[in-house]
DOKENU-602086 format. One line per 2 residues: number of its first residue (from 1); their letters; for each residue x, y, z of C-alpha. Coordinates in pm, 1 decimal. Layout:
BEGIN
NUM	A	X:Y:Z ~ ...
END
This chain:
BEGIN
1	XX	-3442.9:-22.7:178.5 ~ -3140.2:131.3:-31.6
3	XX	-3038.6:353.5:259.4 ~ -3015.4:55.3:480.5
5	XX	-2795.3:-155.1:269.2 ~ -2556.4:116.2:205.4
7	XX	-2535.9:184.9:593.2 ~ -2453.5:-177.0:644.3
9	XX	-2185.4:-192.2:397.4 ~ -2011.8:129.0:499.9
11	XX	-2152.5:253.1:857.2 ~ -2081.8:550.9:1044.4
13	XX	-1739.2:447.0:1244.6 ~ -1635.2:282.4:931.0
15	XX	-1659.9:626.8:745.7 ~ -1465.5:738.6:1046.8
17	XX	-1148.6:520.6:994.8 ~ -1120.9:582.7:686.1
19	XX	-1071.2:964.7:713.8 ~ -857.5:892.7:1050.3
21	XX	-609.5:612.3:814.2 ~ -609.6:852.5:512.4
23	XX	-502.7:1143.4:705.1 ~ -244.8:971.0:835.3
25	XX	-125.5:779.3:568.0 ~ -117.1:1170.2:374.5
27	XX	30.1:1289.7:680.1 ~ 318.2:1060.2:696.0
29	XX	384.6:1145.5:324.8 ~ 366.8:1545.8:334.8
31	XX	600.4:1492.2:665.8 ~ 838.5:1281.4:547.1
33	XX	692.8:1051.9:831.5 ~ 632.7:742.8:578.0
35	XX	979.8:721.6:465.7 ~ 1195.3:540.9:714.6
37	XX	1571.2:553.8:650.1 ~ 1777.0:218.4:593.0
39	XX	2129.4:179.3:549.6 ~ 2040.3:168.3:162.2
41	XX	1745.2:334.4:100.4 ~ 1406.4:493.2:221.8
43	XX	1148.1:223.8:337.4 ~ 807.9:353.9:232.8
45	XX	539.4:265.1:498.1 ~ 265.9:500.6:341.2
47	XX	71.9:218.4:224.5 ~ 87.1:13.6:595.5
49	XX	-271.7:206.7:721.6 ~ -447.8:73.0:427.8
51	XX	-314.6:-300.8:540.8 ~ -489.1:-204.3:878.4
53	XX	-805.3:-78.0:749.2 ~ -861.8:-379.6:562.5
55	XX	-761.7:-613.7:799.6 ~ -930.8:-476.1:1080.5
57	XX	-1244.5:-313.9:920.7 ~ -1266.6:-483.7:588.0
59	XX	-1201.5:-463.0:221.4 ~ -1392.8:-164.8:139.6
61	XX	-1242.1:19.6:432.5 ~ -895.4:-85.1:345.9
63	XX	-995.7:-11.1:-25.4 ~ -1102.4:338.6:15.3
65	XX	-778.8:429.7:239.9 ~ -577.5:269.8:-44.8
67	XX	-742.9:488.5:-284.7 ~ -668.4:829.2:-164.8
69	XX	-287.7:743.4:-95.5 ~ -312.8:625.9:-460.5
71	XX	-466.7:985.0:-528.3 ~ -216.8:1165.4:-260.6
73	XX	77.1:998.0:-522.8 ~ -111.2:1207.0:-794.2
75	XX	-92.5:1480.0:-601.2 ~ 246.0:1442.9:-515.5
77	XX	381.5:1337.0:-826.2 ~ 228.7:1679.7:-966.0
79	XX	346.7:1922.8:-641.4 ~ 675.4:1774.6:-576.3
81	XX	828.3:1641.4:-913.6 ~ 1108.9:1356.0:-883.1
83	XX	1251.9:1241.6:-1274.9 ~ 1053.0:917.2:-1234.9
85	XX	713.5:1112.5:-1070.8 ~ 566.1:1116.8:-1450.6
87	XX	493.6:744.7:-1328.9 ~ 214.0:868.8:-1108.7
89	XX	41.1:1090.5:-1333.1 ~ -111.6:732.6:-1453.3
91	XX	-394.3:728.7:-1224.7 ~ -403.6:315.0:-1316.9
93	XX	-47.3:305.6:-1207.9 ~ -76.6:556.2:-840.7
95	XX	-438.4:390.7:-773.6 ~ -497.1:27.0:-883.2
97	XX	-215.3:-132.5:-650.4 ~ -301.1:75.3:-405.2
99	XX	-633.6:-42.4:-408.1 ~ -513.2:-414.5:-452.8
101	XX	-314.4:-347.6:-87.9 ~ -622.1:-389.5:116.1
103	XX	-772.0:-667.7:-99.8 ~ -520.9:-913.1:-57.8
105	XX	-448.3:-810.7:315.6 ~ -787.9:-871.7:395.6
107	XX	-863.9:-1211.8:204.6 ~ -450.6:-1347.1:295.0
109	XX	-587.5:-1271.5:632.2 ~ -928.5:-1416.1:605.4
111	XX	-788.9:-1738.2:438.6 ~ -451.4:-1774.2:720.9
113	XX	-655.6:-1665.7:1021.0 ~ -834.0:-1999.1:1103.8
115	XX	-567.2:-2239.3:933.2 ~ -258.3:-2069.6:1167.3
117	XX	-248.8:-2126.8:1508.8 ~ -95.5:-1776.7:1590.4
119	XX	-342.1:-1472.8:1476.6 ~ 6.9:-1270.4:1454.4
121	XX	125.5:-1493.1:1205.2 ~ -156.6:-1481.9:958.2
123	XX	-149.3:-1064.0:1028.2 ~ 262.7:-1105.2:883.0
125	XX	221.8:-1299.0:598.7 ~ -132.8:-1098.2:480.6
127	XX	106.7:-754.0:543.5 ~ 414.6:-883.8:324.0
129	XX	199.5:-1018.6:11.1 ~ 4.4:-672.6:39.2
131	XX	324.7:-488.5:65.2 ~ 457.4:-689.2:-191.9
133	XX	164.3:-644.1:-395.2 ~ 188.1:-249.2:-396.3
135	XX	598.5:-329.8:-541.4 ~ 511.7:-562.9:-824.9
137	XX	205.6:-380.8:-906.5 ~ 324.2:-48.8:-961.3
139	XX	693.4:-159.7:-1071.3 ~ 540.0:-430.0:-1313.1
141	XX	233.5:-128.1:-1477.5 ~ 543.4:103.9:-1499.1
143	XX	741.9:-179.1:-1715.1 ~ 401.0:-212.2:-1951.2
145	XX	311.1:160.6:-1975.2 ~ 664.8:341.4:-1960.4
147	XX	969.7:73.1:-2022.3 ~ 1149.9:346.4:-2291.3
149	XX	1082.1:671.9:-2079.3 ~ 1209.7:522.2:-1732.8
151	XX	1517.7:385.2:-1943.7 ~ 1555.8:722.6:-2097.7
153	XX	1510.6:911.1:-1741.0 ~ 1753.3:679.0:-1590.6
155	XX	1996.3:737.6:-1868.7 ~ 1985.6:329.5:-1950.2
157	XX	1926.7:141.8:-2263.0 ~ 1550.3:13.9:-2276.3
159	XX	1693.8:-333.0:-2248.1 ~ 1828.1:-271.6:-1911.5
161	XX	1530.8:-107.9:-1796.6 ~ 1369.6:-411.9:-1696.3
163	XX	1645.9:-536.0:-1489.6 ~ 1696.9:-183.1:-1315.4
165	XX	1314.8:-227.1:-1236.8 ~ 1365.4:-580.1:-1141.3
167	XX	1627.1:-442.8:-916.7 ~ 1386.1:-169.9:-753.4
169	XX	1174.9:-446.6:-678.6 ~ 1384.8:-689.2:-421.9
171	XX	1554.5:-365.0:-322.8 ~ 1309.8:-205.1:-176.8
173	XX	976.6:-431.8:-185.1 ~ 1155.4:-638.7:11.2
175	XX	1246.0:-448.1:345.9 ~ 911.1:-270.6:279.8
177	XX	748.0:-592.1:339.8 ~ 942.5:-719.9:616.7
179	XX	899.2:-309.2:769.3 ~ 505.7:-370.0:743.8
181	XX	461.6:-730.1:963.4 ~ 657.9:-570.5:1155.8
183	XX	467.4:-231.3:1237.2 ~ 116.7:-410.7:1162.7
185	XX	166.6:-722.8:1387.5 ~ 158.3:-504.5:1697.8
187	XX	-98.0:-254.1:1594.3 ~ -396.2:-465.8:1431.0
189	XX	-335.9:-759.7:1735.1 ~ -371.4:-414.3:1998.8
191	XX	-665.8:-275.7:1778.7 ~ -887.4:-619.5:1767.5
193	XX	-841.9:-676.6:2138.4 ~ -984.8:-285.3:2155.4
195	XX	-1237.3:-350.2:1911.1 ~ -1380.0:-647.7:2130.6
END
């Protein structure tokens, strides 16, 4: 009876996607792959196959994949050292909002889905609040658990830290979020007509 209900909540081609999104999610950031260049900075879309898992396979799918690029920011944060990468070596900070990605993806999705008349639409908005949910999450845990060291890396009084954090957030969150409707609109709409 156990083995059953376990096989129901994860099965076999489930198990499958996973691996195939967390490889390429890890793949994209050992390459360099997940980092697109803008004008201004370096768009992470690392984070975009867990938006697809979920949407497309689940929560727990979408969970899992968001967990290992949560542990592949340990990893990295330990391998290749940046003055902020002591950030990561919070497994609360590189795995909870990872996690969070493919929870609000899927239930954003679940919730839009039948109240939007265009699928693609409901697929956008559930991508930008995950995206944006990755930002605040892991910008807002690094303002409660390391205000004074970031402010000290940075060279900034702690009072300024918040703003420079702040800053971080609509900097980057937001083409990050715009980046991932934009990459996950086509994809997930391709991989449910597949999937039928």
């Amino acid at each position: 009876m156990e083995r059953s209900t376990t096989k129901r909540v994860l099965g076999l081609r489930q198990m499958v996607i996973v691996g195939m999104l967390s490889g390429i999610s890890i793949f994209m950031g050992l390459t360099g792959l997940g980092f697109i260049p803008l004008p201004f900075m370096k768009a992470t879309i690392m984070h975009i196959p867990a938006i697809i898992g979920a949407i497309v396979e689940g929560p727990i799918v979408g969970a899992l994949v968001g967990g290992v690029f949560g542990l592949f920011s340990i990893y990295q944060a330990f391998t290749a050292p940046m003055p902020t990468s002591f950030i990561f070596y919070n497994p609360i900070i590189a795995i909870v909002p990872r996690v969070l990605i493919a929870i609000v993806a899927y239930y954003v999705y679940k919730f839009l889905k039948n109240k939007l008349k265009k699928e693609s639409l409901a697929i956008g908005i559930a991508s930008v609040l995950a995206t944006l949910t990755n930002t605040i999450g892991v910008l807002g845990l690094t303002y409660v658990f390391y205000l004074d060291k970031y402010a000290h890396v940075l060279g900034i009084e702690p009072s300024a830290a918040g703003a420079a954090i702040a800053t971080v957030g609509v900097t980057n969150g937001i083409p990050e979020a715009i980046l991932s409707a934009v990459i996950t609109i086509p994809v997930i709409t391709t991989l449910k007509k597949i999937k039928k």
